[in-house]
N, C-alpha and C positions, 0 to 999 in steps of 0.2 A: 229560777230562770224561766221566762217565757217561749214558746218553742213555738212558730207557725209551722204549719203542716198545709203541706197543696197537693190538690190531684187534679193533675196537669190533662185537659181533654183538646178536642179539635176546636171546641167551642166553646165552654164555659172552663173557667178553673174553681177549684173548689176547696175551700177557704176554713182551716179549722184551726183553735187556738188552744195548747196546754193550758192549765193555771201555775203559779207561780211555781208550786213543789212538783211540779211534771209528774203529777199523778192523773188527771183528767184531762182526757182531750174534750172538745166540745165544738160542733161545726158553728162558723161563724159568717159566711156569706157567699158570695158567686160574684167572681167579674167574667167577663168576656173575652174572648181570648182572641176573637179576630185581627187587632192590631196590638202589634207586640209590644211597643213603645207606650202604648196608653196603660197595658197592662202591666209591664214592667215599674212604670208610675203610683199603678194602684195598688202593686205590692209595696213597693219603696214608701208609700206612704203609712199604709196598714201595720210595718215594720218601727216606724217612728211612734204612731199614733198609741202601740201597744208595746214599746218599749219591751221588743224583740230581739233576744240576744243569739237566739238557730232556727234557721230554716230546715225544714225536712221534706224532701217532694216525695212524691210516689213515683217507682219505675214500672213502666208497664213491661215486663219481661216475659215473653213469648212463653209458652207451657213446657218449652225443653229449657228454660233458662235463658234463652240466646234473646240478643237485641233486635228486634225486626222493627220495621219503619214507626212507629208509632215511638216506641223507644228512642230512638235515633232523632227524633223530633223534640220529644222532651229534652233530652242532650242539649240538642242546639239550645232551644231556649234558657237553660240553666246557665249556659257560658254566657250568657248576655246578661241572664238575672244578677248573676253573682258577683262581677266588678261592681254593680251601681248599687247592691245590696253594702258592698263594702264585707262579706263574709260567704265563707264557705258552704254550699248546700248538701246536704248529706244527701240522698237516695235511700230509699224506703222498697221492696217488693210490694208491689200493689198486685198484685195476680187477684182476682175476684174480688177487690174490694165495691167496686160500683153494685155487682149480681149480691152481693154481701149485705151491702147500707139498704138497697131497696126491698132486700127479704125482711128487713126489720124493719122497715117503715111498712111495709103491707101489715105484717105481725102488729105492728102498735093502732091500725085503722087507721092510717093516713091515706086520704084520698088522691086519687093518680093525679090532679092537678097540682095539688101540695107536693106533692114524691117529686113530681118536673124539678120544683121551685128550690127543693132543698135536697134531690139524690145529690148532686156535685160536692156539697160542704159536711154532708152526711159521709160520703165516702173518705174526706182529705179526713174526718175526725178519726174514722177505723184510721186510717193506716196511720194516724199520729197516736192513736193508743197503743195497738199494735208493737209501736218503734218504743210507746214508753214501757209500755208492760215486759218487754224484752229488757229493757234500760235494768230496773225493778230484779229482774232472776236472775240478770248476772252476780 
């Protein structure tokens, strides 16, 4: 089963894909997140294209746990994603995954231009291995 993984920002969202045995995640692109409806599209498409059977987003969950506005945001947008998805979105802890994806891209020599281009699809991949590697020790 295929699993996309998003990490849901103010302005890019960021785009990573299992392979079929949900053993690897792998970042897979960046749409834009400024109008909801375009992107809502881009996912609903992305989900077809790659015959997508779960969604996984990332929860930005404040350092005590608690939901503060950025959370609250992602919310909203999942309620909107998930009828036209036609399936249920799980939620993922995203706490440090962005500060996470671009210590490993500094670490591999990726130049700060490149890091722009792909920290968003870099980060949805941690938190979609994360949720599989968890999946795996249960």
């Amino acid at each position: 089963m295929r699993i996309l993984g998003l990490d849901i920002g103010e302005k890019w969202i960021g785009i990573a894909m299992s392979d079929p045995s949900e053993t690897l995640a792998t970042p897979l692109t960046r749409i834009g997140a400024a109008d909801a409806e375009a992107t809502i599209e881009a996912i609903c498409r992305l989900v077809r294209q790659h015959h997508v059977e779960a969604v996984l987003a990332g929860m930005p969950y404040s350092l005590d746990g608690s939901l503060g506005q950025q959370a609250r945001r992602v919310q909203s947008f999942l309620q909107k994603l998930s009828p036209r998805l036609g399936m249920p979105i799980e939620t993922w802890d995203e706490r440090f995954s962005t500060v996470n994806a671009q210590q490993r891209m500094i670490e591999a020599g990726k130049r700060r231009e490149r890091r722009r281009e792909q920290i968003d699809a870099a980060a949805a991949a941690l938190i979609l291995q994360e949720y599989l590697d968890s999946k795996r020790s249960l």
